[in-house]
Biotite code that builds the C-alpha atoms (Angstrom):
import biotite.structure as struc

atoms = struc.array([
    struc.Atom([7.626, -13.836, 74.204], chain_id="A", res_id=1, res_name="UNK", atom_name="CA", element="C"),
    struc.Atom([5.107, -16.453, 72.893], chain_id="A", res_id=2, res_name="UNK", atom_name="CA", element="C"),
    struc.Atom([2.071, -14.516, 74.564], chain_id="A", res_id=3, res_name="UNK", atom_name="CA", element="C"),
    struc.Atom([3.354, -11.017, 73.494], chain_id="A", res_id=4, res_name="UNK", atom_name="CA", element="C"),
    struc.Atom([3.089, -11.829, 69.940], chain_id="A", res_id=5, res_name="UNK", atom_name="CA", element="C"),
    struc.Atom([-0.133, -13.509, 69.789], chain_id="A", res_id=6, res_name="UNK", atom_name="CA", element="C"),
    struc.Atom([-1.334, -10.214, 72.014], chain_id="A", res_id=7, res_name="UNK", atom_name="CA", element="C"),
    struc.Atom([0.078, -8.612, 69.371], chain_id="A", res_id=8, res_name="UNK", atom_name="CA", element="C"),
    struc.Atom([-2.278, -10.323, 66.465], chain_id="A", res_id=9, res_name="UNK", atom_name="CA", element="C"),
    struc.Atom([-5.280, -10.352, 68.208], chain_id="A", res_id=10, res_name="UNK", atom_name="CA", element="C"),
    struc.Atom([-5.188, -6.207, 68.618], chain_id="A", res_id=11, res_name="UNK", atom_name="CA", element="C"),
    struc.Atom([-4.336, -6.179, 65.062], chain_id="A", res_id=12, res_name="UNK", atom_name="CA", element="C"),
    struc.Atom([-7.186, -8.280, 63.832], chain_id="A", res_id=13, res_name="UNK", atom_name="CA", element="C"),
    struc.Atom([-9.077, -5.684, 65.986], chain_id="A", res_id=14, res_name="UNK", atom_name="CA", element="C"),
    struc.Atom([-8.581, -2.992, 64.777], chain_id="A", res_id=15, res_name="UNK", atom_name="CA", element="C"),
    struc.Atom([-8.261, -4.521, 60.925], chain_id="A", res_id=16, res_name="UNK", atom_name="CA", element="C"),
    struc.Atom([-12.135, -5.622, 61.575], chain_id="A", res_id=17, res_name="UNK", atom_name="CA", element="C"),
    struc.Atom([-13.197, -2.181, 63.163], chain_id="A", res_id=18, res_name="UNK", atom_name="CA", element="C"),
    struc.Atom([-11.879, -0.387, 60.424], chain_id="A", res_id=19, res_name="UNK", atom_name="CA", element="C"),
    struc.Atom([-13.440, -2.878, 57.339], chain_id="A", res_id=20, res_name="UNK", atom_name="CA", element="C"),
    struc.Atom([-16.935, -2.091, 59.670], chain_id="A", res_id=21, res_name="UNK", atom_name="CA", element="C"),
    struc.Atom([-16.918, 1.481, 59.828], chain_id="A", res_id=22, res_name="UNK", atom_name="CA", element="C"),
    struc.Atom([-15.623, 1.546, 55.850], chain_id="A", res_id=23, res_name="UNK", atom_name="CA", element="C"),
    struc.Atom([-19.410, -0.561, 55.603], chain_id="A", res_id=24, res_name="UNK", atom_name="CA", element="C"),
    struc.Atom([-21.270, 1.303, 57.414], chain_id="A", res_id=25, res_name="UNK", atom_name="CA", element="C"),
    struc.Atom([-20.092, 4.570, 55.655], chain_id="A", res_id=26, res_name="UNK", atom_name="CA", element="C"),
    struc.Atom([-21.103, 3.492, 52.134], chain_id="A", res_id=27, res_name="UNK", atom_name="CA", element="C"),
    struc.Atom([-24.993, 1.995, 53.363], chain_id="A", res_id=28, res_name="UNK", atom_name="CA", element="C"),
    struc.Atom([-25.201, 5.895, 54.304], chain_id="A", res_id=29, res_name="UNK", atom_name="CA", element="C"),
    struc.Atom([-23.848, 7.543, 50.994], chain_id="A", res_id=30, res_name="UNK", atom_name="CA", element="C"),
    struc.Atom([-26.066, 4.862, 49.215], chain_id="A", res_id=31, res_name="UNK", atom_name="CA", element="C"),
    struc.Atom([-29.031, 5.938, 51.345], chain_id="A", res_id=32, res_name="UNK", atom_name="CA", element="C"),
    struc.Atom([-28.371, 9.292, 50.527], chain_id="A", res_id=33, res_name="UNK", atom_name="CA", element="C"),
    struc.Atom([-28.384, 8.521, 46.927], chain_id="A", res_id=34, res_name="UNK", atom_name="CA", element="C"),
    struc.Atom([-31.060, 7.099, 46.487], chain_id="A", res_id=35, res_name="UNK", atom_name="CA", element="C"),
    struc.Atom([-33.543, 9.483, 48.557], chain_id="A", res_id=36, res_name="UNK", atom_name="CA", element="C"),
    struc.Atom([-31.881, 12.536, 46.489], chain_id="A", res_id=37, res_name="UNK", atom_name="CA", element="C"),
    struc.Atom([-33.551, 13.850, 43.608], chain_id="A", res_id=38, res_name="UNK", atom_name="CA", element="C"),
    struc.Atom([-31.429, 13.912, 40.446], chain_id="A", res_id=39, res_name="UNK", atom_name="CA", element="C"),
    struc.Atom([-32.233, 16.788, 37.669], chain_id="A", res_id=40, res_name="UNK", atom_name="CA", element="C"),
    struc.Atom([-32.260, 15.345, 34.473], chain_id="A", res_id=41, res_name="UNK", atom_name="CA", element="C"),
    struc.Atom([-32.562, 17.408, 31.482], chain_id="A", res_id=42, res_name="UNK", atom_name="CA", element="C"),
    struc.Atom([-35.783, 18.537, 30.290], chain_id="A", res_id=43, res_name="UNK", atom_name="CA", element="C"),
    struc.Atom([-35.965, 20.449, 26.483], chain_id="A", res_id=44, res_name="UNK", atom_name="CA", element="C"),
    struc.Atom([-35.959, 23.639, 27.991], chain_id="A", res_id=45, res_name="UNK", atom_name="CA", element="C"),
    struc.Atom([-32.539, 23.612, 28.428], chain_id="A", res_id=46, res_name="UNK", atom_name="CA", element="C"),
    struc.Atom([-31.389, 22.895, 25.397], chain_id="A", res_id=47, res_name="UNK", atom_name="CA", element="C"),
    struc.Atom([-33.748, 25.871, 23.543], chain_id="A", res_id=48, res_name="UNK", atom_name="CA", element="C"),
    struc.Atom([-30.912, 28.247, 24.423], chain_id="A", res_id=49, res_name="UNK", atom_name="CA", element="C"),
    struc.Atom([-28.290, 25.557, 22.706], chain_id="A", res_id=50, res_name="UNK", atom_name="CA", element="C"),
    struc.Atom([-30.496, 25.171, 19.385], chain_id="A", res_id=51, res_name="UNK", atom_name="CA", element="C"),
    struc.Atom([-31.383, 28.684, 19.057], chain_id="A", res_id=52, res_name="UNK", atom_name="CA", element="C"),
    struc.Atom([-27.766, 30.025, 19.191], chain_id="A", res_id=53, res_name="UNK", atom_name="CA", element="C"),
    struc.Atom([-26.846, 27.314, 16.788], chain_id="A", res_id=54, res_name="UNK", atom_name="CA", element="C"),
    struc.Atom([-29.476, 28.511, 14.489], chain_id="A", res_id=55, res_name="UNK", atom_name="CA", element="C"),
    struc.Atom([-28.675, 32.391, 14.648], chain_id="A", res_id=56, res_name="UNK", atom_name="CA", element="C"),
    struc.Atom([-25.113, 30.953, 13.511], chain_id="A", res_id=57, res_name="UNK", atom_name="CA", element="C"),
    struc.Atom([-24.204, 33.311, 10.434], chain_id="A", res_id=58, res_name="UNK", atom_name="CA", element="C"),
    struc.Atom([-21.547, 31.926, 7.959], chain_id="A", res_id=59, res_name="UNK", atom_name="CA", element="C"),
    struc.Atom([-18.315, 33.914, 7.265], chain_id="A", res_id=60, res_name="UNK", atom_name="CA", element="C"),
    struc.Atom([-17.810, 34.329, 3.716], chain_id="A", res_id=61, res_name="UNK", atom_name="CA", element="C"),
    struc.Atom([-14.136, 34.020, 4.103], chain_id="A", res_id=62, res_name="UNK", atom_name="CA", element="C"),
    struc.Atom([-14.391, 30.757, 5.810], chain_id="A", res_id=63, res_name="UNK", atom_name="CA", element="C"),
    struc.Atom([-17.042, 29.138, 3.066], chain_id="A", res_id=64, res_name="UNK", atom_name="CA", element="C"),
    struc.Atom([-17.252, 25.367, 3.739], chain_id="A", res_id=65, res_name="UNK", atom_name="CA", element="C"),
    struc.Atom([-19.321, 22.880, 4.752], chain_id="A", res_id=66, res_name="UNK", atom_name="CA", element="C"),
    struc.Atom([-19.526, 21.835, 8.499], chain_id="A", res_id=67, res_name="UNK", atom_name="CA", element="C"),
    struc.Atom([-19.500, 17.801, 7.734], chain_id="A", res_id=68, res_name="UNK", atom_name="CA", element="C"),
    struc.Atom([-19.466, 16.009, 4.257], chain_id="A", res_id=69, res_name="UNK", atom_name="CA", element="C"),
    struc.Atom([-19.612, 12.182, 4.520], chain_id="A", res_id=70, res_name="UNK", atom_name="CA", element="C"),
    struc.Atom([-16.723, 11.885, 2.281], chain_id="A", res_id=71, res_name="UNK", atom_name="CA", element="C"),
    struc.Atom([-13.658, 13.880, 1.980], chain_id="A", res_id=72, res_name="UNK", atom_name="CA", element="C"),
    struc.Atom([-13.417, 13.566, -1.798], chain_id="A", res_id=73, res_name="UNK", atom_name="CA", element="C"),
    struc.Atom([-15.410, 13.473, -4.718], chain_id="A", res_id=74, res_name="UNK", atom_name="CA", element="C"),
    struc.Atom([-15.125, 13.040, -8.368], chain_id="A", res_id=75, res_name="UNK", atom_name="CA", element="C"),
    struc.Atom([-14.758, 15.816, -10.722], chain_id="A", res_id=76, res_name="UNK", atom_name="CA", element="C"),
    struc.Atom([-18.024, 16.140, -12.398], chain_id="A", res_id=77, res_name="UNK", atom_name="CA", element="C"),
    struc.Atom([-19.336, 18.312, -14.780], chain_id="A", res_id=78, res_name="UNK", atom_name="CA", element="C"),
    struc.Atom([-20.919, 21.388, -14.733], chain_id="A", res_id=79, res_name="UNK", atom_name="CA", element="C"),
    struc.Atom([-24.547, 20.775, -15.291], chain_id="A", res_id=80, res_name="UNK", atom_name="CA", element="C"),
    struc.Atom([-26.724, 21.257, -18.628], chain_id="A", res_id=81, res_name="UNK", atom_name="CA", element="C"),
    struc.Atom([-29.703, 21.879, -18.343], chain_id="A", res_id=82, res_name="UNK", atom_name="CA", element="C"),
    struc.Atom([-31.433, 20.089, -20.902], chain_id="A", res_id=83, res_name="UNK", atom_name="CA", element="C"),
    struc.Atom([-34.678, 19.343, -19.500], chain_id="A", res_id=84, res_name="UNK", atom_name="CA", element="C"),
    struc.Atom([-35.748, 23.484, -19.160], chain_id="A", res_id=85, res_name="UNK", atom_name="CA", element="C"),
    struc.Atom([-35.387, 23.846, -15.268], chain_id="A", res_id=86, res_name="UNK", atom_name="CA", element="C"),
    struc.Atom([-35.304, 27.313, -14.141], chain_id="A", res_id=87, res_name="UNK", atom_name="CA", element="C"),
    struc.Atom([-34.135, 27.004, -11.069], chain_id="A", res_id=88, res_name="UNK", atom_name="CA", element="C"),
    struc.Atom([-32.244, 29.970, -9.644], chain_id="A", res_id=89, res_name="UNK", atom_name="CA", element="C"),
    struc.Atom([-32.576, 32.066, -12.240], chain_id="A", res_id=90, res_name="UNK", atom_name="CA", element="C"),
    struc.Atom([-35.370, 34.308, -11.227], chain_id="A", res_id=91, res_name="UNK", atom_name="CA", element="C"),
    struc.Atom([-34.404, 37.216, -8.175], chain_id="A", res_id=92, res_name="UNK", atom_name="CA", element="C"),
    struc.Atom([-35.798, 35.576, -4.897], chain_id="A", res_id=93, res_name="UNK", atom_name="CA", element="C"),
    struc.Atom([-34.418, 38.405, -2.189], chain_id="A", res_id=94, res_name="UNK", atom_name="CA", element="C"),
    struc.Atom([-32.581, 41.357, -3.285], chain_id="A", res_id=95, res_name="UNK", atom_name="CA", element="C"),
    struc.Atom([-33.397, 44.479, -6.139], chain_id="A", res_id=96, res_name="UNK", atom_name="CA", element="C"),
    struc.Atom([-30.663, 43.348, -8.371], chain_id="A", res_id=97, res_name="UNK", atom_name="CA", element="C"),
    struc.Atom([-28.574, 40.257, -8.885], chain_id="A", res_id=98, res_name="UNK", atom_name="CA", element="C"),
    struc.Atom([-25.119, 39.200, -10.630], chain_id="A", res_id=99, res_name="UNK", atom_name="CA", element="C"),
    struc.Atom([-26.244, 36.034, -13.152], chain_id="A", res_id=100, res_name="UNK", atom_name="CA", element="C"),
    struc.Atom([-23.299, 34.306, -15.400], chain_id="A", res_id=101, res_name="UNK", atom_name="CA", element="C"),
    struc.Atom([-23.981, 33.675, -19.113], chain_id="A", res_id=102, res_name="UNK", atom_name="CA", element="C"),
    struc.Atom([-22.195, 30.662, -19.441], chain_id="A", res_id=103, res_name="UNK", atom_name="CA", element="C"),
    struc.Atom([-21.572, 27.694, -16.772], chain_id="A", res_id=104, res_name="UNK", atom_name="CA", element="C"),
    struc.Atom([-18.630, 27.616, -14.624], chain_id="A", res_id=105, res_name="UNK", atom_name="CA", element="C"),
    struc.Atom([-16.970, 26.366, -11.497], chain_id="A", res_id=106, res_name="UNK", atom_name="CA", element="C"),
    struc.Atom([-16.785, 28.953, -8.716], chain_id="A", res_id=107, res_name="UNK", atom_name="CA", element="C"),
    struc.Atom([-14.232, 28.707, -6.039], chain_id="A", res_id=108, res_name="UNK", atom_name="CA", element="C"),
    struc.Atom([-14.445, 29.418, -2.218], chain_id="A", res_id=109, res_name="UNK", atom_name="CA", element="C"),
    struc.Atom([-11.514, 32.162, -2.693], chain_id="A", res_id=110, res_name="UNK", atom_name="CA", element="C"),
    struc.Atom([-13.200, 33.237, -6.353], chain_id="A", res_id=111, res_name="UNK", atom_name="CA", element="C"),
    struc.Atom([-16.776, 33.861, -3.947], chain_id="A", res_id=112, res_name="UNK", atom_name="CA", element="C"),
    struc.Atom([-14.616, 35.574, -1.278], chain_id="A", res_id=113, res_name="UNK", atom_name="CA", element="C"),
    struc.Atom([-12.892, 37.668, -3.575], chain_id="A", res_id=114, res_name="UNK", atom_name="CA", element="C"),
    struc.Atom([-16.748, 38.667, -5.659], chain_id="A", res_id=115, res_name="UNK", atom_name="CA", element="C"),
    struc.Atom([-18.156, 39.817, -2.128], chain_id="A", res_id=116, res_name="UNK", atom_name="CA", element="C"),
    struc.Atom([-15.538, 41.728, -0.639], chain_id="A", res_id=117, res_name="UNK", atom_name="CA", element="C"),
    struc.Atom([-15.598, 43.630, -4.255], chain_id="A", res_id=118, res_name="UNK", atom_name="CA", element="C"),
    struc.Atom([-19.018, 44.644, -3.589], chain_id="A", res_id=119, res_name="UNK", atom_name="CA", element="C"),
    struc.Atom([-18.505, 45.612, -0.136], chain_id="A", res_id=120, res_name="UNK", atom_name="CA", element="C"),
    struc.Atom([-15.966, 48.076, -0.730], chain_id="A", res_id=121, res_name="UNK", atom_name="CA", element="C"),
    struc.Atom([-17.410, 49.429, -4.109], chain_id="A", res_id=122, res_name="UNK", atom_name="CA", element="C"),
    struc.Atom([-21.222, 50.032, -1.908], chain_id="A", res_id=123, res_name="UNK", atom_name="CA", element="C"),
    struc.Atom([-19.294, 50.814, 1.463], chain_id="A", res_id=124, res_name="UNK", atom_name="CA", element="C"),
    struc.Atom([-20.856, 54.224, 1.334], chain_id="A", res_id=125, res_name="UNK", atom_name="CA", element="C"),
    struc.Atom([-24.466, 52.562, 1.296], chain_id="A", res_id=126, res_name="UNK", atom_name="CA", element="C"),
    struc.Atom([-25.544, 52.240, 5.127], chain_id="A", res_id=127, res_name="UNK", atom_name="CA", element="C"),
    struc.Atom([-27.982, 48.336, 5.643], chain_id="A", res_id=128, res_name="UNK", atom_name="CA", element="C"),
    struc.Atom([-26.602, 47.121, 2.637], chain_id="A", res_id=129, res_name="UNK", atom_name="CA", element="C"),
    struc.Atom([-27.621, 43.072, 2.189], chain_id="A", res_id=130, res_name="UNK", atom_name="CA", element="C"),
    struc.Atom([-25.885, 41.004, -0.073], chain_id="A", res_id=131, res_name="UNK", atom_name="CA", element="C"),
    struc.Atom([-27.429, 37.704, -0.701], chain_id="A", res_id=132, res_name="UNK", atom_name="CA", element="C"),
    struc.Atom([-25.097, 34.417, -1.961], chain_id="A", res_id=133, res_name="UNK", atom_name="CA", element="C"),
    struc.Atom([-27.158, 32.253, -3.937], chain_id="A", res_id=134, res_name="UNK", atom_name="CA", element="C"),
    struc.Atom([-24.638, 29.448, -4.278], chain_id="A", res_id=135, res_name="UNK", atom_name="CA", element="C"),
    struc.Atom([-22.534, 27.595, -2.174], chain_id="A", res_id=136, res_name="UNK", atom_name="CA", element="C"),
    struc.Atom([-19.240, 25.722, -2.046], chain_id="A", res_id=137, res_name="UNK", atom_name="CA", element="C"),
    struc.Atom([-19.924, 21.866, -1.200], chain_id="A", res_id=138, res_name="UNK", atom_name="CA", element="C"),
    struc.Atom([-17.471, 19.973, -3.528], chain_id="A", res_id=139, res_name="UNK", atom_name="CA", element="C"),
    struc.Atom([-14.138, 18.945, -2.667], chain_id="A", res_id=140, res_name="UNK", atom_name="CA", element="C"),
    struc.Atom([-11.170, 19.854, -5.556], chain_id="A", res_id=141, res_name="UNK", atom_name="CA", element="C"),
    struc.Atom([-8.365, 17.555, -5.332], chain_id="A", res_id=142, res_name="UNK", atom_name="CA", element="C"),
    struc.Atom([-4.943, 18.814, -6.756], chain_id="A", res_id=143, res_name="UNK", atom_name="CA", element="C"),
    struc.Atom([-1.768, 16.479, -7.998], chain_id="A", res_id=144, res_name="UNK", atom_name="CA", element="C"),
    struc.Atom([1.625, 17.880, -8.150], chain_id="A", res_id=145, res_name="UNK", atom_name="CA", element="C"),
    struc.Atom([3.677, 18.367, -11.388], chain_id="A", res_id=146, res_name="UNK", atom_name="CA", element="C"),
    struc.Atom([5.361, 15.596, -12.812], chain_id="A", res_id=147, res_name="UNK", atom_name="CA", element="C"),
    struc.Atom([3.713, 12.747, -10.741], chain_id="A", res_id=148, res_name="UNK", atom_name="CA", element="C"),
    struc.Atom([3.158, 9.937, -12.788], chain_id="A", res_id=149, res_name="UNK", atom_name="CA", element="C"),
    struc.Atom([-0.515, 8.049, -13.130], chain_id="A", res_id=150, res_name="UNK", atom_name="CA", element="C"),
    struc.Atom([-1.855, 5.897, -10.509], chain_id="A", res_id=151, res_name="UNK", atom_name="CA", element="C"),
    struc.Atom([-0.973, 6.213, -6.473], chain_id="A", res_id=152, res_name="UNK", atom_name="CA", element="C"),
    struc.Atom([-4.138, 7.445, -5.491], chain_id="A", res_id=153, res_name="UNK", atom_name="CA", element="C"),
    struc.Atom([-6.142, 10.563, -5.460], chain_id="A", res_id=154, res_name="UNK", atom_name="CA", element="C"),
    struc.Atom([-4.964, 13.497, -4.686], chain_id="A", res_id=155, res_name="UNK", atom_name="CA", element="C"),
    struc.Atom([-4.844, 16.076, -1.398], chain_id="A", res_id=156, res_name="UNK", atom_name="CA", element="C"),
    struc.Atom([-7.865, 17.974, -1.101], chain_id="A", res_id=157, res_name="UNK", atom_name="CA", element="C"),
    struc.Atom([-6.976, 21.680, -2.316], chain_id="A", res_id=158, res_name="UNK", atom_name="CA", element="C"),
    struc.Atom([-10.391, 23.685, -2.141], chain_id="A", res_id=159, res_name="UNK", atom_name="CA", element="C"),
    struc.Atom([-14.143, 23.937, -1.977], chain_id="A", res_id=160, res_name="UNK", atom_name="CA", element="C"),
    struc.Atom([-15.855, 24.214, -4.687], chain_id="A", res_id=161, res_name="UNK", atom_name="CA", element="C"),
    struc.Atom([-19.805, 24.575, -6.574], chain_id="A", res_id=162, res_name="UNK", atom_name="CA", element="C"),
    struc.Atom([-20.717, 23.801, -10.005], chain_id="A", res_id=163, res_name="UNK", atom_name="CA", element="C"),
    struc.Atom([-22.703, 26.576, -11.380], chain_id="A", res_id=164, res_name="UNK", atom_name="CA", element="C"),
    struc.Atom([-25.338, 26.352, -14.668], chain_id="A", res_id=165, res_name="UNK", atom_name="CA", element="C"),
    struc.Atom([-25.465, 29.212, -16.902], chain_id="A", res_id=166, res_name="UNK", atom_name="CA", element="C"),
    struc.Atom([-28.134, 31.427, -16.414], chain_id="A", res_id=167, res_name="UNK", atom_name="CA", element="C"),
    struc.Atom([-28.185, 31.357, -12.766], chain_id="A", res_id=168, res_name="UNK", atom_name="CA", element="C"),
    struc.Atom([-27.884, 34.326, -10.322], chain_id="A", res_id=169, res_name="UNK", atom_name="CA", element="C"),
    struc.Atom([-25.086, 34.006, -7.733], chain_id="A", res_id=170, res_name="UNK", atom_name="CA", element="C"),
    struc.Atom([-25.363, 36.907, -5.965], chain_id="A", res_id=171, res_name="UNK", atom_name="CA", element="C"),
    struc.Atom([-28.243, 40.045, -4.961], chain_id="A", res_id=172, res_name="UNK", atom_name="CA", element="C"),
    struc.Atom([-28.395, 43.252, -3.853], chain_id="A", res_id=173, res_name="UNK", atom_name="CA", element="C"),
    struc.Atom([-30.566, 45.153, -1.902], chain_id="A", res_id=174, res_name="UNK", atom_name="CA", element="C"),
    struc.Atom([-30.166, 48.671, 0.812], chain_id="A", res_id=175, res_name="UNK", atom_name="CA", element="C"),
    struc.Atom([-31.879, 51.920, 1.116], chain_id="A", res_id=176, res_name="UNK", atom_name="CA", element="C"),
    struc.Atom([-29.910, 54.445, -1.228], chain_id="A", res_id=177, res_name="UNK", atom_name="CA", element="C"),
    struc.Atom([-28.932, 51.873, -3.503], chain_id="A", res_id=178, res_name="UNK", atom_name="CA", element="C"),
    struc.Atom([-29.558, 52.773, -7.465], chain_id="A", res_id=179, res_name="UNK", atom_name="CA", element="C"),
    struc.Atom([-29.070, 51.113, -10.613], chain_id="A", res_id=180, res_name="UNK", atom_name="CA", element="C"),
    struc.Atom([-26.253, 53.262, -11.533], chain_id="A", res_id=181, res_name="UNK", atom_name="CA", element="C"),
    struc.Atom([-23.939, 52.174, -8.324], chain_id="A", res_id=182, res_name="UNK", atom_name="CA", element="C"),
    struc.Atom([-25.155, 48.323, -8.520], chain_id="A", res_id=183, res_name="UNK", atom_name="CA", element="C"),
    struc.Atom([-24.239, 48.200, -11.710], chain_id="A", res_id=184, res_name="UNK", atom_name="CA", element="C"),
    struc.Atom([-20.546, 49.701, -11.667], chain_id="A", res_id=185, res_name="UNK", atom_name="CA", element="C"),
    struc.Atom([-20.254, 47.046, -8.663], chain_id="A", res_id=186, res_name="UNK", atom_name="CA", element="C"),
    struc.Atom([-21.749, 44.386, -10.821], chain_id="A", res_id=187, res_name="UNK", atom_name="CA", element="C"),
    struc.Atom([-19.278, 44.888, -13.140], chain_id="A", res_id=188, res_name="UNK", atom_name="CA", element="C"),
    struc.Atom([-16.238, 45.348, -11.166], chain_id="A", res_id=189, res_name="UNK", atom_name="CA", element="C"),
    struc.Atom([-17.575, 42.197, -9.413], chain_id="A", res_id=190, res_name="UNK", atom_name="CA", element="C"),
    struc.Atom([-18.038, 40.356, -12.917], chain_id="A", res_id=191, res_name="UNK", atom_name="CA", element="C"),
    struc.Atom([-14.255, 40.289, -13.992], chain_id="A", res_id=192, res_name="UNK", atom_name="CA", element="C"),
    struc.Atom([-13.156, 38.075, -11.517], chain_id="A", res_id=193, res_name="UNK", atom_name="CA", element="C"),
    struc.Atom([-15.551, 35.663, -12.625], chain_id="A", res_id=194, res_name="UNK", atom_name="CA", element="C"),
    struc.Atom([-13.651, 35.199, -16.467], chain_id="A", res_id=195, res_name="UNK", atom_name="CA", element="C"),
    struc.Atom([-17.024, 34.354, -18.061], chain_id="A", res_id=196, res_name="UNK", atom_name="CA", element="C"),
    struc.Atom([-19.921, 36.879, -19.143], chain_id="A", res_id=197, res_name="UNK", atom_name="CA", element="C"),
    struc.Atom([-22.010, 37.913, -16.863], chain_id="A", res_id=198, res_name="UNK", atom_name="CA", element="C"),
    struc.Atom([-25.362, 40.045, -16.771], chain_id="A", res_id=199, res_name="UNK", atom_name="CA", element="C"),
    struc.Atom([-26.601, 42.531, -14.602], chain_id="A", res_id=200, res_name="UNK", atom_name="CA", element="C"),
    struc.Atom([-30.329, 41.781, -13.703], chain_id="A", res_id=201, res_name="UNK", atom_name="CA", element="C"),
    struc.Atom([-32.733, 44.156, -11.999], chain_id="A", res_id=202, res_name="UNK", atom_name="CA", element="C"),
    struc.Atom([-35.173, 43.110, -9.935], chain_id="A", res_id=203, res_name="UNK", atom_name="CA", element="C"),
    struc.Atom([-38.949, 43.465, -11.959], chain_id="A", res_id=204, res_name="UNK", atom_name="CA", element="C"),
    struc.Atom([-42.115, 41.310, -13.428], chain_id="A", res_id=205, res_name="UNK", atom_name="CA", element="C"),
    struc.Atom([-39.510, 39.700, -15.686], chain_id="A", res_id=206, res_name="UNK", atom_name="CA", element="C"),
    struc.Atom([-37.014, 38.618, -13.326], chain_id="A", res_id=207, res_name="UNK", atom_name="CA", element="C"),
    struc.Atom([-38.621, 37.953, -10.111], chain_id="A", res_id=208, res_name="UNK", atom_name="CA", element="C"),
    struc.Atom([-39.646, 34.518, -8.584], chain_id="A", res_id=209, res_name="UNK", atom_name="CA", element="C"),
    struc.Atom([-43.054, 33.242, -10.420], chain_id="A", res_id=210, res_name="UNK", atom_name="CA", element="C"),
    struc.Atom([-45.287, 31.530, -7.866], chain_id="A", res_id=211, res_name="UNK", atom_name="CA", element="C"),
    struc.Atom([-45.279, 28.336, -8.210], chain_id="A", res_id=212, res_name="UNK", atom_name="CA", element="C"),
    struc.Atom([-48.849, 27.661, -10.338], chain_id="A", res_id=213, res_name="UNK", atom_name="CA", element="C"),
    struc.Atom([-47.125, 30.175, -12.566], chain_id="A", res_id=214, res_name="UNK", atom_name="CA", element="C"),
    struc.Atom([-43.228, 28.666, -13.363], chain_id="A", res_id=215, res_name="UNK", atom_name="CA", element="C"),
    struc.Atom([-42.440, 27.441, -16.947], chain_id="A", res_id=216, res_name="UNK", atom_name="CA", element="C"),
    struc.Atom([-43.525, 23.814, -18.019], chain_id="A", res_id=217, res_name="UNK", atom_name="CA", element="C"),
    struc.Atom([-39.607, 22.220, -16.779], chain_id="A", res_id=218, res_name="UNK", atom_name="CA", element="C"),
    struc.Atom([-40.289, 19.663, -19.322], chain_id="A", res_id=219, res_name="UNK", atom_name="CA", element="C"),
    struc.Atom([-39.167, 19.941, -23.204], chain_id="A", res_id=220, res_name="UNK", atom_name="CA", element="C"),
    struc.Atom([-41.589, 18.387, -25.539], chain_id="A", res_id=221, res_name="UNK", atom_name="CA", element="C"),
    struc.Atom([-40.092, 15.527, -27.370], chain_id="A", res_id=222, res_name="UNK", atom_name="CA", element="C"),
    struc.Atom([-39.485, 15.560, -30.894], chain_id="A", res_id=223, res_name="UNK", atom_name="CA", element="C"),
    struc.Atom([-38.829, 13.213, -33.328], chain_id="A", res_id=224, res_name="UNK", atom_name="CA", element="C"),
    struc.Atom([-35.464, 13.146, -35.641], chain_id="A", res_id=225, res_name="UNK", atom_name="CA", element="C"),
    struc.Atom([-36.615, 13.798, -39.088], chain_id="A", res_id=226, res_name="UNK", atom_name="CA", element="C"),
])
């Protein structure tokens, strides 16, 4: 009985150490294998295809937004006065004529939206038409509900919008077949939406984009209080 069970050990010690020396032996191969293969690594070819599909992204103008802000909210702000005679955005850069606001506002994501699928459907007959937005929606609008009493926070973000100086052009026009007559019916179907006065600007010496040795002095010259 003795001898049967130590038999009985032995053959399993065996068989324990054959196994434990073929499990060796099996990884010293796979590592050899690793090692002599040749691993691709990525070169910048391959990513050309990535960038340049990323780059031919184009923007849905129902879906206005930025892709990543570093903070979710911001304060309120004001809409900016330009005391200091900047110009900026008020000349035509790309189109033949151009929606510009009299007065400054705030525009809304779903106030843009609303502007550009007016002039869609008033120039819908006018094949390669281009419509150019020269603003954008970047700032976070918070909302608070009725009756809530002061403190507790800031409130939950509620839209996108952009502060917008008077003067400035927020959206061009441009297409083959396009005349002053229907840009300027869709201009001003366009420009009630807006609830401030608005101007409808046609693309000439007067209105284009100066070069730059040719833009206005941007600085006022001080006077002195009398």
């Amino acid at each position: 009985m003795w001898t049967q069970r130590f038999a009985g050990n032995i053959l399993r010690s065996r068989i324990f150490a054959n196994n434990v020396a073929a499990s060796l032996v099996g990884r010293t191969q796979t590592s050899s294998l690793l090692s002599t293969a040749t691993v691709a690594r990525p070169t910048l070819s391959s990513f050309k295809g990535v960038f340049s599909s990323r780059q031919n992204q184009i923007r849905s103008v129902h879906n206005l937004q930025p892709r990543r802000r570093k903070y979710k909210k911001a304060q309120k702000g004001r809409v900016p006065v330009r005391t200091g005679g900047s110009t900026k955005g008020n000349y035509m850069a790309f189109g033949d004529y151009g929606l510009r606001v009299k007065l400054g506002l705030r525009l809304s994501a779903k106030t843009i939206s609303a502007i550009h699928a007016t002039l869609k459907r008033k120039l819908k007959a006018i094949k390669d038409l281009k419509i150019w937005l020269r603003v954008f929606p970047d700032i976070p609008v918070t909302t608070k509900g009725t009756e809530v009493r002061m403190g507790k926070g800031k409130g939950a973000f509620d839209y996108w919008a952009v502060r917008v100086p008077k003067d400035k052009i927020i959206f061009e026009l441009s297409g083959p077949g396009l005349n002053n007559e229907l840009a300027k019916d869709a201009i001003r179907q366009a420009g009630f939406k807006l609830g401030v006065p608005t101007e409808f600007v046609i693309k000439n010496d007067a209105t284009k984009q100066p070069k730059k040795n040719e833009m206005p002095p941007t600085n006022i010259p001080f006077q002195h209080a009398k």
